[in-house]
SESETOR-838271 format. One record per residue (C-alpha): residue number from 1; x, y, z. Coordinates in steps of 0.001 Angstrom, whole numbers. Example, Ala and Ser with C-alpha at 12.3 -4.5 7.8 and 13.67 -1.06 7.14 Angstrom:
<sites>
site lumza=1	xx=12300	yy=-4500	zz=7800 $
site lumza=2	xx=13670	yy=-1060	zz=7140 $
</sites>
This chain:
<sites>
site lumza=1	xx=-68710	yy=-61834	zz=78161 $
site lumza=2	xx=-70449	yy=-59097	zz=76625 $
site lumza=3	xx=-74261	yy=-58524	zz=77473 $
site lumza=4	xx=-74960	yy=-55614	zz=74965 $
site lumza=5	xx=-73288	yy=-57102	zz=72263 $
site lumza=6	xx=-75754	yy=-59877	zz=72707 $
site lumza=7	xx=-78478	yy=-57190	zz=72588 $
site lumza=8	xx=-77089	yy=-55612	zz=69564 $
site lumza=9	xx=-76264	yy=-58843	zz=67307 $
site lumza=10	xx=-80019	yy=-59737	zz=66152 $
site lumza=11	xx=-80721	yy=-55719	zz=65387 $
site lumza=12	xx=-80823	yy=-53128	zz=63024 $
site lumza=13	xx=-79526	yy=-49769	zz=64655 $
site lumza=14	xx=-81011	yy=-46305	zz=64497 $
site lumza=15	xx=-78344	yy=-43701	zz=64949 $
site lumza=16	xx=-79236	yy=-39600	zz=65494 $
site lumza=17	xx=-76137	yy=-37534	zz=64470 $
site lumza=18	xx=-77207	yy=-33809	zz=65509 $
site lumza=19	xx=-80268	yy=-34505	zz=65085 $
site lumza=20	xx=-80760	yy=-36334	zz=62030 $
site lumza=21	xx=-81590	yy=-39815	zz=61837 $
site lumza=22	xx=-79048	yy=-42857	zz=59746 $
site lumza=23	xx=-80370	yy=-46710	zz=59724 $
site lumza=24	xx=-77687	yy=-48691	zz=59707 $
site lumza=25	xx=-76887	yy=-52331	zz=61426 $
site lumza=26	xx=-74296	yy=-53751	zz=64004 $
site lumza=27	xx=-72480	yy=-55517	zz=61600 $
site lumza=28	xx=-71918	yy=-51906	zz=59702 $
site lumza=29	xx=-70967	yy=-50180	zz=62545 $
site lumza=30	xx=-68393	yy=-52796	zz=64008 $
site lumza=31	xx=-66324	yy=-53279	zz=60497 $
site lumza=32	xx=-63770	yy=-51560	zz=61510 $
site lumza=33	xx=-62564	yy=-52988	zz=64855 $
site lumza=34	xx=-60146	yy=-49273	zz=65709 $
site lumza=35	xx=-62866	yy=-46659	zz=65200 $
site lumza=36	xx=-64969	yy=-44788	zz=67846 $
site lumza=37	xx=-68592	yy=-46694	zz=66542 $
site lumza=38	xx=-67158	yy=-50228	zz=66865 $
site lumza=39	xx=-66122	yy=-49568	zz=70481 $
site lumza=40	xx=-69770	yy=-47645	zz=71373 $
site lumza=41	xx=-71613	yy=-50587	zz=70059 $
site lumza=42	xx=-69030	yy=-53833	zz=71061 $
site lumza=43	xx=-70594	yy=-54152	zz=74351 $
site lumza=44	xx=-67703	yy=-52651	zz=76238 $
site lumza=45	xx=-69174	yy=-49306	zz=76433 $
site lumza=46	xx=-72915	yy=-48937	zz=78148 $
site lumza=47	xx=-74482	yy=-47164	zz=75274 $
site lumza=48	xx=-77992	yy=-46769	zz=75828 $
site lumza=49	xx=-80744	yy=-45765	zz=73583 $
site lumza=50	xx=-83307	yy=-43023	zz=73650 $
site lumza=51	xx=-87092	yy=-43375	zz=73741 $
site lumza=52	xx=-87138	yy=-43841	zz=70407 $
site lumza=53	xx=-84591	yy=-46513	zz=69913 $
site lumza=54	xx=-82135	yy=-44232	zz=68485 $
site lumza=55	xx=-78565	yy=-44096	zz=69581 $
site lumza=56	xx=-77519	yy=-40370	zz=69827 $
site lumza=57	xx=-73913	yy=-38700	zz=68704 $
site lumza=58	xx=-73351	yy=-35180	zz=68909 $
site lumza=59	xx=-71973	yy=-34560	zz=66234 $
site lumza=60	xx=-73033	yy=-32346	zz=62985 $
site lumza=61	xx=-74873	yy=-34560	zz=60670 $
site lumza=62	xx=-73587	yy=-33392	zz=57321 $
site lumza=63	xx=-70874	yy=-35295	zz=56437 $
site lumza=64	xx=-71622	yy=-38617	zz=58409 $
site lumza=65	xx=-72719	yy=-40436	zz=55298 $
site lumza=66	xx=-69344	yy=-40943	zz=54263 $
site lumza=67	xx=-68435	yy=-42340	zz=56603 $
site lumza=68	xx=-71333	yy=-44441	zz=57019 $
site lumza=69	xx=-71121	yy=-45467	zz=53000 $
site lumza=70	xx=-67648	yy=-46401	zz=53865 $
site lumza=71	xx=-68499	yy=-48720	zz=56556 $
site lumza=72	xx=-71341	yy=-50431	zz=54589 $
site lumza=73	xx=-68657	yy=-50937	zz=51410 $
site lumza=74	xx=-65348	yy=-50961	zz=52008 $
site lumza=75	xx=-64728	yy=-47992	zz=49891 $
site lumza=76	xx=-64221	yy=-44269	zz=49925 $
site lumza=77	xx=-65111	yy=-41676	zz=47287 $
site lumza=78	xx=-63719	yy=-38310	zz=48312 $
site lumza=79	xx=-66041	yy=-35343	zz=47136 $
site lumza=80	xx=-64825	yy=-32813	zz=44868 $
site lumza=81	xx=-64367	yy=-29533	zz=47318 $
site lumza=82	xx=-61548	yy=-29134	zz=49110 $
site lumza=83	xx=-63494	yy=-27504	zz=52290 $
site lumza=84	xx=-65518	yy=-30089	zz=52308 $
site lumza=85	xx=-62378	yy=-31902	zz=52346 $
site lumza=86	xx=-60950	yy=-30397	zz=55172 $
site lumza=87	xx=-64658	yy=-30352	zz=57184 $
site lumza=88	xx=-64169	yy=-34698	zz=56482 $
site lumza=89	xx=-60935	yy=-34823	zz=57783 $
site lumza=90	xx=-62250	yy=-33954	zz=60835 $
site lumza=91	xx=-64933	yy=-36267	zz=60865 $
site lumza=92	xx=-62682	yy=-39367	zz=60180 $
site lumza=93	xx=-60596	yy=-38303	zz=62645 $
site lumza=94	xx=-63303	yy=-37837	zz=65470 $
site lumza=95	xx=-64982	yy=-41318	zz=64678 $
site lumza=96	xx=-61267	yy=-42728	zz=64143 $
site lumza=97	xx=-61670	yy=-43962	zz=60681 $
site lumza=98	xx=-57412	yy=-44352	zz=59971 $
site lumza=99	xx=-58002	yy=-45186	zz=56275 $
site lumza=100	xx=-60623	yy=-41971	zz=55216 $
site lumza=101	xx=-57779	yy=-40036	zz=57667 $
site lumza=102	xx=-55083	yy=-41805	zz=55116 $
site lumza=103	xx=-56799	yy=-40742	zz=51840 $
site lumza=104	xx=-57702	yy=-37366	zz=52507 $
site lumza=105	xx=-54396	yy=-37259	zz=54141 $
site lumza=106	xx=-53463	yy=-37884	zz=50723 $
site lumza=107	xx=-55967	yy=-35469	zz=48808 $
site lumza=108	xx=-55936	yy=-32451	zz=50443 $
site lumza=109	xx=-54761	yy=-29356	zz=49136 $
site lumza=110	xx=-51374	yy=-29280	zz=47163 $
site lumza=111	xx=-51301	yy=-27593	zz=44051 $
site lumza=112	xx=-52380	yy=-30718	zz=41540 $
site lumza=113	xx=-49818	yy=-29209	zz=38315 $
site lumza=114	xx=-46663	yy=-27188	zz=40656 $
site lumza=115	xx=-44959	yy=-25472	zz=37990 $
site lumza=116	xx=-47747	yy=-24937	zz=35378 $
site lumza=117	xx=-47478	yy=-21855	zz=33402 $
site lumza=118	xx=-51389	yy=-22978	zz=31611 $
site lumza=119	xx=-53040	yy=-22443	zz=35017 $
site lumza=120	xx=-52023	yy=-20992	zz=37799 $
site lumza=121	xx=-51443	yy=-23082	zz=41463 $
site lumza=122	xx=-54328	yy=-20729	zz=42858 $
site lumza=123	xx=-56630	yy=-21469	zz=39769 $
site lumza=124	xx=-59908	yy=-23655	zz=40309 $
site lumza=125	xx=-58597	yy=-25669	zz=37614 $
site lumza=126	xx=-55970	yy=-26894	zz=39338 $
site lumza=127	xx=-58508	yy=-27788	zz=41961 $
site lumza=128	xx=-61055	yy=-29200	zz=39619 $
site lumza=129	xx=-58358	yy=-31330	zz=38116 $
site lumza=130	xx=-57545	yy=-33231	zz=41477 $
site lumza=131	xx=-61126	yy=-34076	zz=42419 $
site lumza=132	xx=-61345	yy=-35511	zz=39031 $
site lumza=133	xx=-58058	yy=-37614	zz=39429 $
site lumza=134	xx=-59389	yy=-38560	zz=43234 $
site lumza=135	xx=-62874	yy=-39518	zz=42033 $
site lumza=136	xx=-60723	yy=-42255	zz=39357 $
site lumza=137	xx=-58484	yy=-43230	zz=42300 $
site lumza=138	xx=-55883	yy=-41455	zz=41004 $
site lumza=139	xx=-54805	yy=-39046	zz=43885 $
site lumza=140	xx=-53771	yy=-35195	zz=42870 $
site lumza=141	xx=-50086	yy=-35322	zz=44547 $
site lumza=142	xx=-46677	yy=-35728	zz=43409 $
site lumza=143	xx=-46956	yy=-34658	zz=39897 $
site lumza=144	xx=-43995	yy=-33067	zz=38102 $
site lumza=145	xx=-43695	yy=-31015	zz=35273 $
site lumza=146	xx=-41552	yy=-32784	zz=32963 $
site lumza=147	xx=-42060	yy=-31073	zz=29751 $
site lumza=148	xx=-42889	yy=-27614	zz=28502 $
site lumza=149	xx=-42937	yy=-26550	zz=24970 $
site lumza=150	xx=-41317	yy=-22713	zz=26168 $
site lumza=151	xx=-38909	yy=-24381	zz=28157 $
site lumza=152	xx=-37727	yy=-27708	zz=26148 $
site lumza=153	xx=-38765	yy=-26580	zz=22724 $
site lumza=154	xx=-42184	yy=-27942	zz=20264 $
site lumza=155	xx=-40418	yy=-30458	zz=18506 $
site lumza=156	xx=-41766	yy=-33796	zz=18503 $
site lumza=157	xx=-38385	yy=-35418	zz=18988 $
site lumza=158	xx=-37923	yy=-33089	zz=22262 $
site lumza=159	xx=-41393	yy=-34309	zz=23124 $
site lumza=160	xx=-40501	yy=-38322	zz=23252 $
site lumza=161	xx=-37136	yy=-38059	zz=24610 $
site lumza=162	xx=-38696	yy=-36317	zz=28037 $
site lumza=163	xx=-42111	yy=-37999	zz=28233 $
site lumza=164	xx=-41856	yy=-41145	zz=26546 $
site lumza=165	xx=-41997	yy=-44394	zz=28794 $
site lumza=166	xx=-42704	yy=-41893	zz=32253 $
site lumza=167	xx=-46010	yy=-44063	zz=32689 $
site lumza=168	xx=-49393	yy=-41518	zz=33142 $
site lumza=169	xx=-49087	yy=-38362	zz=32605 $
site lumza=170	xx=-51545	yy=-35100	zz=31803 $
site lumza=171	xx=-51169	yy=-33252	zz=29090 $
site lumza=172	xx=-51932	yy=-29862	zz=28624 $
site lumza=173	xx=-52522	yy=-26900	zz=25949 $
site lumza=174	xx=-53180	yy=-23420	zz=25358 $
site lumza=175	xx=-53869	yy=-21554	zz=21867 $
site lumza=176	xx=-53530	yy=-18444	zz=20576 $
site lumza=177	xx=-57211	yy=-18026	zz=21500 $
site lumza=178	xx=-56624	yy=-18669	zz=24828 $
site lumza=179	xx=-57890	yy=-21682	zz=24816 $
site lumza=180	xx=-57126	yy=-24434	zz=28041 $
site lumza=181	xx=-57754	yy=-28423	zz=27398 $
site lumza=182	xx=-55690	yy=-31629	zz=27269 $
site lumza=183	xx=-55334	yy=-34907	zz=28384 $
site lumza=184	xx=-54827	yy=-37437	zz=30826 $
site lumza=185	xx=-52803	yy=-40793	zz=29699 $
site lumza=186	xx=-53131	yy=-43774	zz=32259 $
site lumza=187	xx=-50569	yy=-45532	zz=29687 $
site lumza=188	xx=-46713	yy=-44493	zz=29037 $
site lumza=189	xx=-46172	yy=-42550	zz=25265 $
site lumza=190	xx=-43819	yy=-44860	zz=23075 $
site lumza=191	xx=-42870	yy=-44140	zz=19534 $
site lumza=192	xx=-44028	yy=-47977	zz=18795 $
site lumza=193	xx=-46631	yy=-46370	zz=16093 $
site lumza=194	xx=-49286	yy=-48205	zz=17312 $
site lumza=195	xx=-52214	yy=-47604	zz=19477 $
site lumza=196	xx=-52662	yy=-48660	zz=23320 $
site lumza=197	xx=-55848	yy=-49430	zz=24604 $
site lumza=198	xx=-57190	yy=-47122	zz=27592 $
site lumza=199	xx=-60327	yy=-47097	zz=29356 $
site lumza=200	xx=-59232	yy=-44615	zz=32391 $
site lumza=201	xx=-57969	yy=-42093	zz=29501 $
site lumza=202	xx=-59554	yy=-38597	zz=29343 $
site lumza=203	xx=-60096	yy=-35693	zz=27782 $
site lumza=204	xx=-60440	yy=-32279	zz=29288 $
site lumza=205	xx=-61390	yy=-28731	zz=28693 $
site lumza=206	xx=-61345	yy=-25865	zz=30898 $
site lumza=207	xx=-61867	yy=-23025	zz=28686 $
site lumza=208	xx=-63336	yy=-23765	zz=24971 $
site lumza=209	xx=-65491	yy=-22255	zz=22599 $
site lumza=210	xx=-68593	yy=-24651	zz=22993 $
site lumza=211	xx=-68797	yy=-24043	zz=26584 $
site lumza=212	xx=-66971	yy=-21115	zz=28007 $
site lumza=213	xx=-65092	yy=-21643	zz=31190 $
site lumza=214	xx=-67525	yy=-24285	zz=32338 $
site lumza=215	xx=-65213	yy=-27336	zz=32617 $
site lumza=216	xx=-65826	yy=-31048	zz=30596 $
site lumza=217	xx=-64493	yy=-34129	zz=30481 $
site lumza=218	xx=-64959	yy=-37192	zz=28532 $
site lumza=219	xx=-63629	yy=-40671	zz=28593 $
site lumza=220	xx=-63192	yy=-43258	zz=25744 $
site lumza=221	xx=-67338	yy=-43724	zz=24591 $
site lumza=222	xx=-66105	yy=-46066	zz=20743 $
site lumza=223	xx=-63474	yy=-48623	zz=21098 $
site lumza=224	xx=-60747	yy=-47774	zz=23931 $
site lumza=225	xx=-58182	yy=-49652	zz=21883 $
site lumza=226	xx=-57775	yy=-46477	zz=20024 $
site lumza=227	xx=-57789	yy=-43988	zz=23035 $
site lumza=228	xx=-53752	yy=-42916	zz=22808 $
site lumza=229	xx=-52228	yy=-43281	zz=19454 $
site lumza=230	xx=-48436	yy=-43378	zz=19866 $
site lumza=231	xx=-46909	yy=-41799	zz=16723 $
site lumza=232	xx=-43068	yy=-40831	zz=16497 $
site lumza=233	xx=-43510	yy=-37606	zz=14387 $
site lumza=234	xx=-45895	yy=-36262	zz=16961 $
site lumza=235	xx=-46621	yy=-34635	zz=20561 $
site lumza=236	xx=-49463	yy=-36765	zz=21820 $
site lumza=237	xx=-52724	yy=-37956	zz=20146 $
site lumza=238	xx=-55564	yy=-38880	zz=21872 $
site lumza=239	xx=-58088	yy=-41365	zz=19823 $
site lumza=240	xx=-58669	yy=-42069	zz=15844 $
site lumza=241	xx=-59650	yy=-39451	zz=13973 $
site lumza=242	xx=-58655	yy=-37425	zz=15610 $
site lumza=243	xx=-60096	yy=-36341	zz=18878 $
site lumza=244	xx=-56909	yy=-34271	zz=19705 $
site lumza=245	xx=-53708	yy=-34129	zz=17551 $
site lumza=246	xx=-51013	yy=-32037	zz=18402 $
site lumza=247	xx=-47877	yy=-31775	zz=15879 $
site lumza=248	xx=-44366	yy=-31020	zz=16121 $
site lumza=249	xx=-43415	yy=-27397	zz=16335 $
site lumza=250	xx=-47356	yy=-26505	zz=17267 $
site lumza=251	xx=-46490	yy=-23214	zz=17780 $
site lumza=252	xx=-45530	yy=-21717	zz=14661 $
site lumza=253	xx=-48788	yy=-23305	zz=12157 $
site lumza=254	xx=-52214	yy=-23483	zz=12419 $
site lumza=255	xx=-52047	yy=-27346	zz=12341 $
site lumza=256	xx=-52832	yy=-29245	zz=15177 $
site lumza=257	xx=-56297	yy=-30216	zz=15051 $
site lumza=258	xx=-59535	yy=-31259	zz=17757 $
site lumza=259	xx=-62269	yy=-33846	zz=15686 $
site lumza=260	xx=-63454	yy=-34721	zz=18853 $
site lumza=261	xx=-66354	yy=-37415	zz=19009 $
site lumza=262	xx=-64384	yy=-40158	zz=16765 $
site lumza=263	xx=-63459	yy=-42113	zz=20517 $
site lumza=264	xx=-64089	yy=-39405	zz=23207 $
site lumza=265	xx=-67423	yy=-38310	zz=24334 $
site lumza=266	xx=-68940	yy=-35012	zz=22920 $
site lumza=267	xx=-70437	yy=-32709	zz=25127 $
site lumza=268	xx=-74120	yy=-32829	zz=24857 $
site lumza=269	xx=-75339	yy=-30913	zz=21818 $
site lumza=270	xx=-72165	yy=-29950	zz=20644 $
site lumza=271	xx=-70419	yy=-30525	zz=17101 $
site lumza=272	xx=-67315	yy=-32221	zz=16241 $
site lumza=273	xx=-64869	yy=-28614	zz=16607 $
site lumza=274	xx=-67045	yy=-27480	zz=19876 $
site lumza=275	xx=-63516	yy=-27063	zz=21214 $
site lumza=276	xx=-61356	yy=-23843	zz=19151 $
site lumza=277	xx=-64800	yy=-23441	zz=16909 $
site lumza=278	xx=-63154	yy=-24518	zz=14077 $
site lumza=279	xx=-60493	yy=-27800	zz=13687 $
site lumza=280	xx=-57550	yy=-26356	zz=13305 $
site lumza=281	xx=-55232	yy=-24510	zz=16293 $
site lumza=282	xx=-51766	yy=-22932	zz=17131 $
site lumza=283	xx=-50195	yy=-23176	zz=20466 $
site lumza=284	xx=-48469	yy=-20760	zz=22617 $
site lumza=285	xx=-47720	yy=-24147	zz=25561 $
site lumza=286	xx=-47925	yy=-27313	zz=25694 $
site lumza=287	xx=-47139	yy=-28958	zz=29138 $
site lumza=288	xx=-46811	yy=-32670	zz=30301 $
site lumza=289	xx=-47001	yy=-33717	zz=33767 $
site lumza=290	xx=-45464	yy=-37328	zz=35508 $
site lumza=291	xx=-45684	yy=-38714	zz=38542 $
site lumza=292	xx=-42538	yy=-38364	zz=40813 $
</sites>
């Protein structure tokens, strides 16, 4: 028999974390039964408030929404930095929240692409990659390089015997120019000549023409059903048109090709060959990345 839980039940709760003030209610802060707010407010522990009705934890303020947005729903949307990371691993752990500790146990800071030649493991690409595959649900670990074009050889056939039927995988290229974009596939490559519909499909850049080293990416805006195009004859194709096209033997001619904006999202203002500055490209790599 619980007297303060009986207080509680009927009321909505002010909390002060280091001095900053969260409105929140009982039924919030007791979701999950293990953590260290469910115990201060079951009624087993005499937490009492301050003149102002506020329950105080001293504790800095700056991360506490997440966990407090995480009570209210049910779900967890790590942020893109890994300090900030590392600073939230610490907070689930003091308020004993086991599935945040699980996820960022999960997140935090492994090279996303071990093995990439395109960017290095210390690059912020690598980096900005992983939030972007944590934001989708995704996670950034246990990806393998399965296929280079330096290592394996450009041909297409090369191409489909490693990566085909691997389920996701990212793709990624660098031109002559110096150029850094690709792809990320939630769907296996086939050589079934057809198209395979993809929602959670993307396109990225990390260094283009259009914008510089300022990072983009853009998801299937016109009819997913065309987002991967599975062709036989080819490296990977993302979307009709086509948005990116990348032949067999890409490194000796000037013919793989960006028309983005035929499925994928353009960057705002930007033309249709934002990407090289013209349609047409040469690689020096192309990689391809699995899960383990």
């Amino acid at each position: 028999d619980f007297p303060m839980l009986r207080k509680f039940t009927s009321d909505s709760i002010k909390l002060n974390v280091g001095g900053k003030t969260f409105m929140t209610t009982l039924s919030t802060l007791t979701r999950d039964p293990k953590s260290m707010l469910a115990f201060m407010f079951s009624g087993r522990f005499d937490a009492k408030p301050a003149e102002d009705g506020s329950y105080f934890i001293d504790r800095d303020p700056t991360h506490f929404r997440y966990i407090l947005n995480y009570l209210r729903t049910g779900k967890f949307l790590p942020p893109e930095s890994e300090y900030v990371l590392r600073e939230l691993l610490l907070e689930a752990q003091f308020y004993c929240i086991q599935e945040i500790e699980r996820i960022l146990a999960f997140s935090s800071t492994e090279s996303t692409l071990p093995g990439s030649c395109i960017i290095s493991v210390e690059s912020k690409y690598q980096e900005i990659l992983g939030s972007w595959l944590r934001q989708d649900g995704r996670g950034n670990k246990n990806w393998s390089l399965i296929y280079s074009g330096t290592r394996d050889g450009f041909g297409a056939s090369t191409f489909h015997w490693l990566c085909d039927n691997k389920g996701p995988t990212i793709c990624l290229v660098k031109t002559t120019q110096e150029y850094i974009f690709g792809g990320y596939a939630d769907v296996a490559w086939t050589c079934n000549e057809q198209y395979t519909n993809s929602a959670s499909s993307f396109l990225f850049a990390f260094v283009s023409h259009g914008l510089g080293s300022e990072p983009f990416r853009a998801f299937a805006f016109n009819d997913s059903q065309l987002a991967i195009a599975n062709r036989s004859d080819y490296h990977y194709v993302f979307g009709s048109g086509v948005d990116l096209f990348i032949v067999d033997n890409s490194q000796r001619t000037e013919i793989s090709f960006s028309d983005w904006g035929h499925t994928f999202d353009l960057p705002p203002g930007k033309d249709a060959y934002w990407l090289n500055g013209q349609k047409n490209f040469q690689t020096t790599e192309v990689e391809v990345f699995a899960r383990q």
